[in-house]
C-alpha positions in Angstrom: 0.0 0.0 0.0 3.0 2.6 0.5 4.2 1.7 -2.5 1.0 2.3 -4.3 1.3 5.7 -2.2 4.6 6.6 -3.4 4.1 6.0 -6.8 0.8 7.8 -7.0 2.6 10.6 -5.1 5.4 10.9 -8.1 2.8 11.0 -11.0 1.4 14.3 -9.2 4.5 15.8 -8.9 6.4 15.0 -12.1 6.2 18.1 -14.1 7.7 16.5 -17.3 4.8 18.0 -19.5 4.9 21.1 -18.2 6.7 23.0 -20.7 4.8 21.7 -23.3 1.7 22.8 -22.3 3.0 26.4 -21.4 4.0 26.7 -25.1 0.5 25.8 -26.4 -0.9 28.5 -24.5 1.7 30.9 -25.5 0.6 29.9 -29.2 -2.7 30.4 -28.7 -2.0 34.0 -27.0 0.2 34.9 -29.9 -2.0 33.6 -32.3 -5.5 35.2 -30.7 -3.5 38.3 -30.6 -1.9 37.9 -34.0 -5.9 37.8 -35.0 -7.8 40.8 -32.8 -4.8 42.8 -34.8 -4.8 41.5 -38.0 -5.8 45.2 -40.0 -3.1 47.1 -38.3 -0.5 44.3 -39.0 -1.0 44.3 -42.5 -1.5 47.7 -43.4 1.8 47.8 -41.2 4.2 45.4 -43.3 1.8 46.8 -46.6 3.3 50.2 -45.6 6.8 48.5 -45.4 6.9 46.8 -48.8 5.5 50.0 -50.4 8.7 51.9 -48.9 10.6 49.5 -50.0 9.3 49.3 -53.8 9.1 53.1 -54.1 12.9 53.3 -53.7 14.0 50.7 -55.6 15.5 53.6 -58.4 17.3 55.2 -54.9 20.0 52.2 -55.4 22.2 52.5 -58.0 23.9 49.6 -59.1 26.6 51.0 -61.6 27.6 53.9 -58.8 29.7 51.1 -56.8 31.4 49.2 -59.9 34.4 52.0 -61.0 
């Protein structure tokens, strides 16, 4: 009976899946935040990529060759 005890005593305190469930929930948090803020992320990077595409003629190429 002890032994039963003993045994039932180190299944409640093993924490070996622990971590895994703590990174679930962060995924879930990133990913429920990732979708309450969807329109400002996008218009976010959008605003980005059109920076970068409107100076594409800025770089020069030929300038460093010489």
């Amino acid at each position: 009976m002890l032994k039963t005890y003993w045994k039932i005593q180190a299944i409640l305190e093993s924490k070996d899946g622990f971590g895994t469930i703590e990174l679930i929930l962060l995924i879930c948090v990133l990913i429920g935040l990732a979708l309450m803020f969807k329109d400002t992320i996008v218009d976010f990077v959008s605003g980005i990529l059109d920076n970068i595409s409107n100076q594409g003629g800025v770089f020069d190429p030929g300038a460093i060759v010489g």
